[in-house]
C-alpha positions as CSV (number, residue, x, y, z in Angstrom):
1,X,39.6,-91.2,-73.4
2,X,42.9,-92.6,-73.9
3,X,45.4,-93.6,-71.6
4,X,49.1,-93.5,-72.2
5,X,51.2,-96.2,-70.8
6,X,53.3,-94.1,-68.3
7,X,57.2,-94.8,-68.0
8,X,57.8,-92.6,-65.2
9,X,59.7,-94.2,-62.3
10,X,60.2,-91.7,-60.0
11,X,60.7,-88.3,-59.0
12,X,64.6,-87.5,-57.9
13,X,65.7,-84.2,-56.0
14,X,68.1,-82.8,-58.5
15,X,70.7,-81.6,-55.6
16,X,70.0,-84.4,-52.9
17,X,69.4,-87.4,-55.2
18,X,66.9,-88.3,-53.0
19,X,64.6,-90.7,-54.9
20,X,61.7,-91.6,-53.1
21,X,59.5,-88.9,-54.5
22,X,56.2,-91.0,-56.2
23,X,54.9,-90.2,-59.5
24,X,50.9,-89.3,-59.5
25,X,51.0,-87.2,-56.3
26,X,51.0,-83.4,-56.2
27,X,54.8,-82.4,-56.0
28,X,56.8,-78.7,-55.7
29,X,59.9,-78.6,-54.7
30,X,61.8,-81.6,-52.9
31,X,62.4,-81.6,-49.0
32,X,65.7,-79.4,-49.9
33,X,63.9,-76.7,-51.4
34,X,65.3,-77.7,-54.7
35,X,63.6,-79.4,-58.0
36,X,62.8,-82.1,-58.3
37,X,63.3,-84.2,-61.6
38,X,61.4,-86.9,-63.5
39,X,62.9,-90.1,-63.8
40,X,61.5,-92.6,-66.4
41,X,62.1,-96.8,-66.9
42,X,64.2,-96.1,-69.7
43,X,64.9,-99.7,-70.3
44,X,60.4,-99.9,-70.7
45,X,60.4,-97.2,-73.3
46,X,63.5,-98.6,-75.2
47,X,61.3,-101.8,-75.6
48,X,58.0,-99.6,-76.2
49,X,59.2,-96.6,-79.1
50,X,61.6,-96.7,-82.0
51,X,62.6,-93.3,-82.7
52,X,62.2,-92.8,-85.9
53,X,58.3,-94.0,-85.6
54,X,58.1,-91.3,-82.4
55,X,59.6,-88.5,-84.6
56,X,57.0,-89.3,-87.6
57,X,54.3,-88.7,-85.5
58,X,52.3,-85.3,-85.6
59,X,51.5,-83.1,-82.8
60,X,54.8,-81.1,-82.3
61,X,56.3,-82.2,-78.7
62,X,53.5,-84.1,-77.5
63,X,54.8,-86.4,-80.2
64,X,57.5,-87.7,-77.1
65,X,54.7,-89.4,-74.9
66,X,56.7,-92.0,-74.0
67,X,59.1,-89.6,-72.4
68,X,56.4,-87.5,-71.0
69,X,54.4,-87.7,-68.3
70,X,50.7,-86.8,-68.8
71,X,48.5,-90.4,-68.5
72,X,45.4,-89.8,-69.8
73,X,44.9,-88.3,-73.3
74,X,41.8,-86.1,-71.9
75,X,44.7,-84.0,-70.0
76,X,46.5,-82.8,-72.8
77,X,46.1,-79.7,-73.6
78,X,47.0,-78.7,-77.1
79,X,46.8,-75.0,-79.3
80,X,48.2,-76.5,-82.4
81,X,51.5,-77.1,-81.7
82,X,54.6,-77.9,-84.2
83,X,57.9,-78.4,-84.8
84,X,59.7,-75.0,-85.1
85,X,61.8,-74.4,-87.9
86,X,66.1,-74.6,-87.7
87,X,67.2,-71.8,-90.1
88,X,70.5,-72.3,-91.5
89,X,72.2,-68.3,-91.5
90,X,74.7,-68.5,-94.6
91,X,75.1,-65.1,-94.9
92,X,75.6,-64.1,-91.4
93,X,78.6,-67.3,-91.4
94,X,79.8,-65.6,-94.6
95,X,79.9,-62.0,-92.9
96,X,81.9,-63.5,-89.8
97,X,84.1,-66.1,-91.7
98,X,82.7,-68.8,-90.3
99,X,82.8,-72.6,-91.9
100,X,80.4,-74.0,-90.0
101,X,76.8,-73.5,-89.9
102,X,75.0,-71.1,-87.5
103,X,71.3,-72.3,-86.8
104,X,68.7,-70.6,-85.2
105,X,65.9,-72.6,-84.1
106,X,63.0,-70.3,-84.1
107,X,61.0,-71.1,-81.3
108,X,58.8,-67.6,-81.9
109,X,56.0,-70.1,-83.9
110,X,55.2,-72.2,-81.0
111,X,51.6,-70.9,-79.3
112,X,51.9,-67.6,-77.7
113,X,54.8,-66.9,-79.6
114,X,57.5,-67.8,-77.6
115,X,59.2,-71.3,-76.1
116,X,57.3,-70.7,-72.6
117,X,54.5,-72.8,-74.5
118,X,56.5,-75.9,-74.5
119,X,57.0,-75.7,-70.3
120,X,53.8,-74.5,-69.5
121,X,51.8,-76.7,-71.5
122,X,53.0,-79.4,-69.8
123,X,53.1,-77.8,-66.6
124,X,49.2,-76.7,-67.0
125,X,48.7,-80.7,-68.4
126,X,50.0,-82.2,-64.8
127,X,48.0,-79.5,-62.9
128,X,45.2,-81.1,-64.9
129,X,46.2,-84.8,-64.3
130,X,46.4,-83.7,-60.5
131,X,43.4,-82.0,-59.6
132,X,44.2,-78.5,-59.5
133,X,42.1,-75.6,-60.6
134,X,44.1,-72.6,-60.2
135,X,47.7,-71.9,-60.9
136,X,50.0,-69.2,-60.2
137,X,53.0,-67.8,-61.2
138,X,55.5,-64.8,-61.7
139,X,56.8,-63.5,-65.2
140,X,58.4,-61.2,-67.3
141,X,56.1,-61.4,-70.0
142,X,55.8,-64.5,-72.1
143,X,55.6,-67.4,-69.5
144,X,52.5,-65.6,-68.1
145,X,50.9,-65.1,-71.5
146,X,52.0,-69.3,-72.4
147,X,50.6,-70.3,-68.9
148,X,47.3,-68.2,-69.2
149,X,46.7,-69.1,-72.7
150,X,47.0,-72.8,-71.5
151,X,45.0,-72.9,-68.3
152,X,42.0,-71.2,-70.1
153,X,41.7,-73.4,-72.8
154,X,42.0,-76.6,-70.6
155,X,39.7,-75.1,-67.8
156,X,41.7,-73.6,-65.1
157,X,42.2,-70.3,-63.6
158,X,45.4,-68.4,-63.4
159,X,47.0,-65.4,-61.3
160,X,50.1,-63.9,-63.0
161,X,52.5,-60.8,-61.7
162,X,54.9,-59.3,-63.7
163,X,57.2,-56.3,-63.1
164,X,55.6,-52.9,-63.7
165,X,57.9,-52.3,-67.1
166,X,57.3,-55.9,-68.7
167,X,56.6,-55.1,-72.0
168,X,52.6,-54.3,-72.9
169,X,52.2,-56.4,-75.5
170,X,52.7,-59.3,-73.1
171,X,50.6,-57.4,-69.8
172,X,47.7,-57.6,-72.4
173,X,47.9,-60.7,-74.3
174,X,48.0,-62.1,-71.2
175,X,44.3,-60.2,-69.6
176,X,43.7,-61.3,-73.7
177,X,44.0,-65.2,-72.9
178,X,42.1,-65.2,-70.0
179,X,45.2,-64.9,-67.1
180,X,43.9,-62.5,-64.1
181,X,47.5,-60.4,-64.1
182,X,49.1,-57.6,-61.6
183,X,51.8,-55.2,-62.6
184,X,54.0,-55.2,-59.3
185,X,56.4,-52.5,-58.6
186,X,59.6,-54.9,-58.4
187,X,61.6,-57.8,-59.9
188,X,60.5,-61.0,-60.9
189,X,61.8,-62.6,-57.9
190,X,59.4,-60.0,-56.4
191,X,56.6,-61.2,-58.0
192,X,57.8,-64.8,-56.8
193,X,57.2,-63.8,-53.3
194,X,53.6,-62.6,-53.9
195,X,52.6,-65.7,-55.4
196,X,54.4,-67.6,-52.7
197,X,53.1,-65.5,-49.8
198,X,49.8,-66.0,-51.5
199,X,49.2,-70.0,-51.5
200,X,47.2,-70.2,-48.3
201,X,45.2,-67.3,-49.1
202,X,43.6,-67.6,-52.2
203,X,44.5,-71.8,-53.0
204,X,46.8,-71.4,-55.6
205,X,49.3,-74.2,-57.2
206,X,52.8,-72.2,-58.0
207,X,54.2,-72.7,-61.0
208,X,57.1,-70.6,-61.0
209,X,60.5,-71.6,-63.0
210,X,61.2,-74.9,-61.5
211,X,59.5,-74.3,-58.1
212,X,57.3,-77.6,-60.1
213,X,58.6,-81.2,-61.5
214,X,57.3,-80.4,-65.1
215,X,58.3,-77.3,-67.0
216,X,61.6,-78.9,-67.5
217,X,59.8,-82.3,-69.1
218,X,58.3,-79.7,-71.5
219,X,61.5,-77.8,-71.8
220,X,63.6,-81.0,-72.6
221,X,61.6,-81.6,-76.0
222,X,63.5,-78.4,-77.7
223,X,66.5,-81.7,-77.1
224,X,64.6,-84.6,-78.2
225,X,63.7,-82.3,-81.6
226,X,66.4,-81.1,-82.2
227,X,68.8,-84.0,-82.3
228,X,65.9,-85.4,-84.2
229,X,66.2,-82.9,-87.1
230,X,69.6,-83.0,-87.3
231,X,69.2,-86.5,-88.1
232,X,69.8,-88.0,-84.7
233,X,73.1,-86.2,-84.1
234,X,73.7,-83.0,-81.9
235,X,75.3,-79.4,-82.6
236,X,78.9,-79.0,-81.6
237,X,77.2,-76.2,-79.2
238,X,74.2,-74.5,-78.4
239,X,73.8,-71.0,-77.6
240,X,70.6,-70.6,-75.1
241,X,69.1,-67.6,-73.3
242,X,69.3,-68.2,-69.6
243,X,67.0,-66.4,-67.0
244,X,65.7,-69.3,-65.0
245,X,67.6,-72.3,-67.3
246,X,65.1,-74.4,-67.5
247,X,65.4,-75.6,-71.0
248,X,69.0,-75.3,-70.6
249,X,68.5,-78.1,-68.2
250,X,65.7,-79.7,-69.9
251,X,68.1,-80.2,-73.1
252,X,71.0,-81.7,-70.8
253,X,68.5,-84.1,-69.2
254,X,67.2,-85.1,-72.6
255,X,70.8,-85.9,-74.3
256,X,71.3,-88.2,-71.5
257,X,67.7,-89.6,-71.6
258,X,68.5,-90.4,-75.7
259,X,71.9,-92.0,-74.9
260,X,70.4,-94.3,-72.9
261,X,68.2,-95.2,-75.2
262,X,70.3,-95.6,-78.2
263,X,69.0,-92.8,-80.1
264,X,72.3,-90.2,-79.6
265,X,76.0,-91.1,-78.7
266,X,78.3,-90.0,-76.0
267,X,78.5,-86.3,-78.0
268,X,77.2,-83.8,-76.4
269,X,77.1,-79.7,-77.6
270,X,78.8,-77.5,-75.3
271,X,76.1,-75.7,-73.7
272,X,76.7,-71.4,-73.2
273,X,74.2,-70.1,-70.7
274,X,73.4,-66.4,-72.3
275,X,72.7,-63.6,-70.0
276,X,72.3,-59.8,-70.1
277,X,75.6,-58.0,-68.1
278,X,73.0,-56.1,-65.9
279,X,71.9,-59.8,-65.0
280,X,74.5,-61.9,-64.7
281,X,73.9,-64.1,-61.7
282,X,75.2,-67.6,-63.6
283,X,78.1,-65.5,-65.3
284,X,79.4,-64.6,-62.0
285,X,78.9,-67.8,-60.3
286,X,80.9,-69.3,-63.4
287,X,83.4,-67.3,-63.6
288,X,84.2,-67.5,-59.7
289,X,84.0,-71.4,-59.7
290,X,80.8,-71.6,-57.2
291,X,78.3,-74.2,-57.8
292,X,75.1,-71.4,-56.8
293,X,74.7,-68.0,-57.8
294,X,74.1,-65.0,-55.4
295,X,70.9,-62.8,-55.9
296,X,72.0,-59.8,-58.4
297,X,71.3,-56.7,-57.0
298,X,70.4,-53.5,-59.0
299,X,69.0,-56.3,-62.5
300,X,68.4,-54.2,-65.6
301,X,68.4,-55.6,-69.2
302,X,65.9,-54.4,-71.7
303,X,65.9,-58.7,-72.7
304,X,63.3,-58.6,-70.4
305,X,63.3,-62.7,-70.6
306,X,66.8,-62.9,-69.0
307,X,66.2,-60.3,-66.1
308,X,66.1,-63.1,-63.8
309,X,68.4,-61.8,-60.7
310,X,67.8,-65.5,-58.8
311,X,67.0,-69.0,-60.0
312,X,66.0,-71.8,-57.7
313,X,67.8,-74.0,-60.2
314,X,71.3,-72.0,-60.5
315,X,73.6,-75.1,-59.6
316,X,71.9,-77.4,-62.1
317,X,72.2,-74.8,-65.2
318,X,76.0,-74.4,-64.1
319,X,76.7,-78.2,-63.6
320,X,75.6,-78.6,-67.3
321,X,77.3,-75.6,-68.8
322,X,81.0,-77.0,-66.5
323,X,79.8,-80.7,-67.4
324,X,79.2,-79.7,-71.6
325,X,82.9,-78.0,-71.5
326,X,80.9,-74.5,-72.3
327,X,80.5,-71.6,-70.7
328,X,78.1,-68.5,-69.1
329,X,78.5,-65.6,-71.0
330,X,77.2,-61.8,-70.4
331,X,76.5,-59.2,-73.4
332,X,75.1,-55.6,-72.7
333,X,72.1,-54.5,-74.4
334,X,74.1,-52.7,-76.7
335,X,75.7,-55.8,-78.3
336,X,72.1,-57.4,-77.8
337,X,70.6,-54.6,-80.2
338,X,73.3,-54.6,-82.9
339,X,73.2,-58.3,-83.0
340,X,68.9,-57.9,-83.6
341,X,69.6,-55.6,-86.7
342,X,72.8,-57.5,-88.0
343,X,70.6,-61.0,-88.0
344,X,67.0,-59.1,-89.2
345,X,69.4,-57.2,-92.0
346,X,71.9,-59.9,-93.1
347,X,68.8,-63.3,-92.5
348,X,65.3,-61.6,-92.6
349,X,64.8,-63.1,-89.3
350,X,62.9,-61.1,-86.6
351,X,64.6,-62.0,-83.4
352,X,63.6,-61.3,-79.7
353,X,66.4,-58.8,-77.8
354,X,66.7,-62.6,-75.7
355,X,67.3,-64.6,-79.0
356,X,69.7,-61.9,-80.5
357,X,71.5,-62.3,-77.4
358,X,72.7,-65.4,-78.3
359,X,74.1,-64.2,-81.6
360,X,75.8,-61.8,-79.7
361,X,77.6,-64.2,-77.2
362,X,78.4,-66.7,-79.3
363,X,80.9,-63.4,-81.4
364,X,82.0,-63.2,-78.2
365,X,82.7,-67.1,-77.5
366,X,84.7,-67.4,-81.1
367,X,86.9,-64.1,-79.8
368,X,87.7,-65.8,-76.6
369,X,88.7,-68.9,-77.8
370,X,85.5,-71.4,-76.5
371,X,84.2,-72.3,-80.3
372,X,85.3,-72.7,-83.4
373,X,84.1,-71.3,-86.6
374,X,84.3,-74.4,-87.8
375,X,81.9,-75.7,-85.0
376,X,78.1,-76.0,-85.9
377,X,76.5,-74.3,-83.4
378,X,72.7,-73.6,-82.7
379,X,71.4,-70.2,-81.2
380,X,67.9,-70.3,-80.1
381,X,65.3,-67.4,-80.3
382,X,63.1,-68.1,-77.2
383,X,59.7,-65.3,-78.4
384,X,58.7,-63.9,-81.4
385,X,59.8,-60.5,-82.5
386,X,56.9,-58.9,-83.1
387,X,56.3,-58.7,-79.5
388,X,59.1,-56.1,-79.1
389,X,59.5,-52.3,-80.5
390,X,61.6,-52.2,-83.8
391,X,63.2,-49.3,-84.7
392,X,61.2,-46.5,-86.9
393,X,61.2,-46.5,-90.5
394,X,60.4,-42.7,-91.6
395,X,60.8,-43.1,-95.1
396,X,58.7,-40.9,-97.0
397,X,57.7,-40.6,-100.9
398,X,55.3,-38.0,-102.2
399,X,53.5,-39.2,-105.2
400,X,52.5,-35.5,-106.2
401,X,56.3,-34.8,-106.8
402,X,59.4,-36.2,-108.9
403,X,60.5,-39.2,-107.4
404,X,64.4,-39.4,-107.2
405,X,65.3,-42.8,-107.9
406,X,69.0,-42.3,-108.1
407,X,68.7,-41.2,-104.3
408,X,66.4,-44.5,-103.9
409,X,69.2,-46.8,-104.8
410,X,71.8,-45.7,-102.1
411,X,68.9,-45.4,-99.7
């Protein structure tokens, strides 16, 4: 067993600033019913890592130990993961006119297939580290599968609900990794309430969206790898799909973490929360100038990821997108689908309806004047598309008869 040299410092209510929350005790959400986030000696691990010897490490994002809080090596619980890939679109930038790049950064080849892994792996780590044997939480698809995947193979149990028309694929990789789950008849937020009417019940730790310190530690490393492959500098925006926000506010916590430390300058990307228009809690809150977001009533997207009609973290997503000089955008599904096809067509890259959303709002950021086609900007597909139903390809050729070829050209 190793043990890591831990540079946490505190915990820090993200609304009150209240900092008297210790590291190494169970934690949810702070006295204010609000997250809580991790603070680290930052001057102690500016003395400890050099950057360039953290980023040559293997492992994927456990690589960032020092800006991590798991202890003891035995706690860590690993499926192979790696760096994902950024994928330079030069053919979709040639399509739209556009003179800088566009980068997606394909987070559908993490475990489980989506960027849930990231969160919930360090989430399941720290439920480790902390004693606890069974964790709960709500999803719409690919957090549960993540958080199941992760609890079996590092020995705990987990209870997941998802709405009734979350897509099968994820209902039964989830059963598939081991996660006990429920279809429920509702919402996500729904869901939330049976796992938090639940905890004296049956024992459980909640893990919902931010409802714990440590998703967002997990969530932050998308930030800390990013700026690390684009040689230590960051995208003049980033594009990100935004139910509950936590990477969103993982990344903007990690840009100031690497300031601090000399790894990044003052630069920072303007950050464009992504949302669905039949789930546009942040949009709305945005464009009205409020700091928290009302509960959206009636939600319906088929981006199942970003049906999310309440988020316990709403005024820290908005304080980056206002602080970033970006934006909350909605797209409707329809924009959502015909952004899918135009990236699968144009790149060869199988998008989630969540990631293709982000194509889709950042058209809609360059018509309304908040980017520049000359910016570089980074789009992020959260799941892998293989998850989701693709269109049908009924192409037919009978090998008994003449084949047409002519036809077969302009096909």
């Amino acid at each position: 067993m190793q043990k890591f040299p831990t540079f946490v410092s505190h915990l820090e209510c993200g609304i009150s600033g209240a900092c008297d929350y210790k590291p190494g005790e169970l934690h949810g959400l702070s006295r204010e019913g609000r997250p809580l986030l991790v603070r680290y000696d930052l001057d102690a691990v500016k003395e400890a890592a050099d950057k360039d010897e953290v980023w040559a490490r293997g492992g994927g994002f456990w690589k960032w130990r020092e800006l991590l809080p798991v202890m003891q090596s035995e706690n860590i619980v690993t499926l192979g993961e790696d760096d994902t890939p950024l994928l330079r679109c030069k053919n979709l930038a040639a399509d739209h006119k556009v003179t800088g790049d566009i980068i997606i950064k394909d987070e559908g080849r993490l475990p489980t297939g989506s960027f849930k892994a990231r969160g919930l792996a360090l989430a399941v780590a720290m439920a480790k580290e902390l004693g606890l044997k069974r964790l709960a939480m709500p999803t719409n698809g690919n957090a549960g599968a993540a958080m199941a995947a992760y609890a079996t193979h590092g020995g705990l149990e987990s209870y997941i609900f998802a709405p009734d028309d979350t897509p099968e694929a994820n209902i039964r990789e989830i059963a598939l990794m081991g996660g006990k789950v429920w279809r429920v008849n509702g919402l996500i937020n729904d869901c939330g309430k049976i796992v938090g009417d639940g905890k004296e019940a049956m024992g459980w730790f909640d893990l919902s969206t931010l409802k714990e310190p440590y998703r967002i530690e997990g969530k932050k490393t998308m930030g800390l790898e990013l700026a690390a492959q684009l040689g230590w500098h960051v995208p003049d925006a980033i594009f990100y799909p935004t139910g509950g926000g936590t990477g969103l506010i993982g990344m903007w916590k990690a840009f100031d973490e690497m300031e601090k430390l000399g790894w990044i300058g003052s630069k920072r990307p303007k950050m464009f929360a992504v949302q669905a228009t039949g789930c546009a809690p942040i949009v709305k809150a945005f464009d009205e100038g409020k700091r928290h977001a009302e509960l959206w009533q009636d939600a319906h997207t088929f981006a199942a990821g970003i049906r999310v009609p309440v988020a316990v973290g709403d005024f820290l997503i908005l304080d980056a997108v206002r602080q970033s000089g970006g934006a909350a955008i909605a797209v409707g599904d329809d924009q959502i689908e015909a952004a899918r096809f135009e990236i699968g067509a144009r790149e060869g890259v199988l998008v989630c309806p969540e990631g293709a959303a982000t194509f889709a709002a950042y058209q809609q950021a360059i018509k309304d004047g908040h980017t520049d086609r000359s910016d570089t900007v980074m789009l992020f597909n959260c799941g892998n598309g293989l998850k989701y139903s693709m269109p049908e390809a009924n192409n037919f050729l009978d090998r008994h008869k003449p084949i047409n070829y002519d036809l077969m050209k302009r096909a």
